[in-house]
Each structure stands twice: as structure tokens, then as C-alpha cells.
C-alpha positions in Angstrom: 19.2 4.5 1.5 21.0 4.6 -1.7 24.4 3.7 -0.2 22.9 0.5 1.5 21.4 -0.2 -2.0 24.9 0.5 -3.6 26.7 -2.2 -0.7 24.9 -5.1 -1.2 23.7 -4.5 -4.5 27.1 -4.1 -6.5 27.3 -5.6 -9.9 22.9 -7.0 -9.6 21.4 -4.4 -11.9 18.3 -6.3 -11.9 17.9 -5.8 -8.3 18.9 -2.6 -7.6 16.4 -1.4 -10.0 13.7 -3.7 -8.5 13.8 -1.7 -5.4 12.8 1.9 -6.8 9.9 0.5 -9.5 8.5 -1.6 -5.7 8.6 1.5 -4.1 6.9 3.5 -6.9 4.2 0.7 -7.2 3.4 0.9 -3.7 3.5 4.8 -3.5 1.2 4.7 -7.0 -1.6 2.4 -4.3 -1.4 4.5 -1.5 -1.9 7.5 -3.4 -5.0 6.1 -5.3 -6.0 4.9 -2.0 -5.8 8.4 -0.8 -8.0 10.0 -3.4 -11.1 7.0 -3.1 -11.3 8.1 0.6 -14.0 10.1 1.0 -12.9 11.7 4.8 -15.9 9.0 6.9 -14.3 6.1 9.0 -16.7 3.8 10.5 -16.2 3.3 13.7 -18.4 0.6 15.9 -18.5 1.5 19.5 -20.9 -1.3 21.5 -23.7 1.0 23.6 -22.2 -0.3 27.1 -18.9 1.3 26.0 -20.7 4.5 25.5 -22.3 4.3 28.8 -19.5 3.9 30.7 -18.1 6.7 29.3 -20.4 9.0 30.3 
């Protein structure tokens, strides 16, 4: 990953470091995405699905 950064980022500082602070903002939503979720998913499942499954 770096290398690719390295190639066709050579001599854009303000790009190259764009990338990492992106990828660090994104990993800081997912994680406080992660600890809001309380473990239940709703899930709807029409009751003529359910009978056919059965």
C-alpha cells in the first residue's frame, strides 16, 4: 500500500498525507459505530415467509 502511495504520490505531500488522516477518520466511525451497537438487529420477516418455511 505504501509503495502505490510512494509511485503516484512523489513530490504531493499534501496528498500523500491525506490518505492516512481519511483512513484514520473512517477507522475513528466505525469504531464508535462498533461500541453504540448494542448486539440486537432487526430483522422484518413477512408471516407468509415464515410459513413457508416451516
Amino acid at each position: 500500500m505504501l509503495s502505490y502511495v510512494n509511485q503516484h504520490y512523489k513530490g504531493r505531500t499534501s496528498e500523500g498525507l491525506s490518505l492516512p488522516l481519511i483512513i484514520g477518520g473512517l477507522a475513528l466511525i466505525f469504531k464508535s459505530m462498533l461500541m453504540s451497537y448494542n448486539g440486537n438487529i432487526e430483522i422484518y420477516v413477512p408471516a407468509d415467509a415464515m410459513a413457508q418455511a416451516a
